[in-house]
C-alpha angles and dihedrals in degrees: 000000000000112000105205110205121190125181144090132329115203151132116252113203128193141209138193112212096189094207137041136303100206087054089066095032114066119196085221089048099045088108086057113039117157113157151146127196121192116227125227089198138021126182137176125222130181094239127152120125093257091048093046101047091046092050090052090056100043087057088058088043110259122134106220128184112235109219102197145113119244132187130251086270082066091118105085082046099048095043070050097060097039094053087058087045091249110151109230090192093109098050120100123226115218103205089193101049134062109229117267117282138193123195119201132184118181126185139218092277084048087250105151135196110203129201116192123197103185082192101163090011102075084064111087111239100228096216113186106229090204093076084067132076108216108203087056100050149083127198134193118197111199128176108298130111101001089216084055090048091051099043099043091048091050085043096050087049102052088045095051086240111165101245132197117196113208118198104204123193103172135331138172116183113194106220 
């Protein structure tokens, strides 16, 4: 059975403020922020809906498609991806675009301030639905290109494909 996953690709990277937020932002300042704050870690995850949820069935043995779009910095994910056996065949490269990134500092109260770049993923993927049987096939369609969302989703209904919807509101998985 093909599993069809679309979503998002992206690095996550995240960042340990070791203070607090609310000592550096002022309520009676907030028409005038200007600030900095100096790390004490940064790390990198492959992130993204459509990575996430691939990795999570490859580690119960499934072999999903990814249908996403990812930037010209796509190598160390896709080595990734083929060291966990998932196939990156279905994923666009977007030559023009970095892949998207979120970056992510979070403080000593677990406030955090985000920055997301969507980078390759605001580029539709393009898939070609003939490639699928659909009688032998699932999809899941997660937050990623919202042209992608609404196509696949018109596409898995005329062609009678299972589809499971997945409302995301964050997620970092630690590989």
């Amino acid at each position: 059975m093909d599993i069809l996953v679309s979503g998002s690709m992206a690095y996550d990277r995240i960042m340990d403020f070791d203070g607090q937020f609310s000592v550096h932002i002022l309520a009676d300042q907030l028409d005038n922020i200007n600030v900095s704050f100096t790390v004490n870690s940064l790390t990198e995850n492959f992130g993204g809906t459509a990575g996430n949820i691939a990795y999570s069935l490859s580690m119960l043995g499934e072999k999903p498609r990814i249908l996403a779009t990812i930037g010209q910095d796509y190598h160390r994910y896709f080595e990734w991806l083929n060291q966990i056996g998932v196939s990156t065949h279905d994923i666009r490269v977007v030559e023009e675009e970095l892949t998207a990134g979120a970056y992510i500092t979070s403080d000593t109260q677990n406030n955090q301030i985000t920055g997301f770049n969507p980078g390759a993923m605001k580029k539709q993927l393009g898939f070609d639905f003939n490639s699928i049987d659909p009688k032998d096939c699932l999809a899941i369609v997660a937050p990623g290109n919202l042209g992608d969302m609404a196509e696949f989703t018109a596409e898995h209904e005329k062609l009678g494909i299972f589809s499971i919807f997945v409302r995301i509101n964050y997620v970092v998985n630690k590989y």
